[in-house]
N, C-alpha and C positions, 0 to 999 in steps of 0.2 A: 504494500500500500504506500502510496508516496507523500508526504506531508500535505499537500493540496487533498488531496484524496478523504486524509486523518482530518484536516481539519472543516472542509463540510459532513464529516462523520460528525464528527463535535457541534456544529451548527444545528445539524438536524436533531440532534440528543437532547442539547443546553439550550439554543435558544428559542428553539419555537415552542410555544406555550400553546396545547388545545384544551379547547374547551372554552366556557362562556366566560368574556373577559371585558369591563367596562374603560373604554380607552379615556385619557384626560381627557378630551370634548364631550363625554358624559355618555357619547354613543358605545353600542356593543358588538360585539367581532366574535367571531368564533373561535379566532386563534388569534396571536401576537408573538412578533418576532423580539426580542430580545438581546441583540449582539454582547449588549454589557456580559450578559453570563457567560460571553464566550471571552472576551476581551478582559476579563477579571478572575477567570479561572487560572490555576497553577497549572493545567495541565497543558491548556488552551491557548492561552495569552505566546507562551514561547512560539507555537507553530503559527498565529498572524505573524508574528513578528519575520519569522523564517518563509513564509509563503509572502508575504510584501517584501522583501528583500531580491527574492526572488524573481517576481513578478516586475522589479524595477531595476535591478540588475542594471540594463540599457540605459538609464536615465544618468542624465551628467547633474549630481546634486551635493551638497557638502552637508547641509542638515534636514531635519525630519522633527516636527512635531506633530503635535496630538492632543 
């Protein structure tokens, strides 16, 4: 499995929430997506970091926030 791979594994686990969910505009959804839980996870957080690395390789940049 390749860390792109692992980490929409991790997407589909941690962040999509089903079930009945009331969103801040008060309206309701079935599901809700979540990144935080991927993006704050111990296990999670390293492979964004390794898959956007990645994924930007080609890019001519000296920093990176968030």
């Amino acid at each position: 499995m390749t860390k792109k791979d692992e980490l929409l594994y991790q997407i589909r686990h941690k962040a999509i929430v089903h079930g009945k969910v009331i969103l801040s505009s008060g309206k309701e959804a079935n599901y809700y997506v979540d990144l935080r839980r991927v993006t704050l996870d111990s296990t999670s957080a390293p492979l964004v970091g390794e898959v956007m690395l990645d994924l930007t390789k080609d890019l001519d940049y000296e920093a990176v926030g968030g």
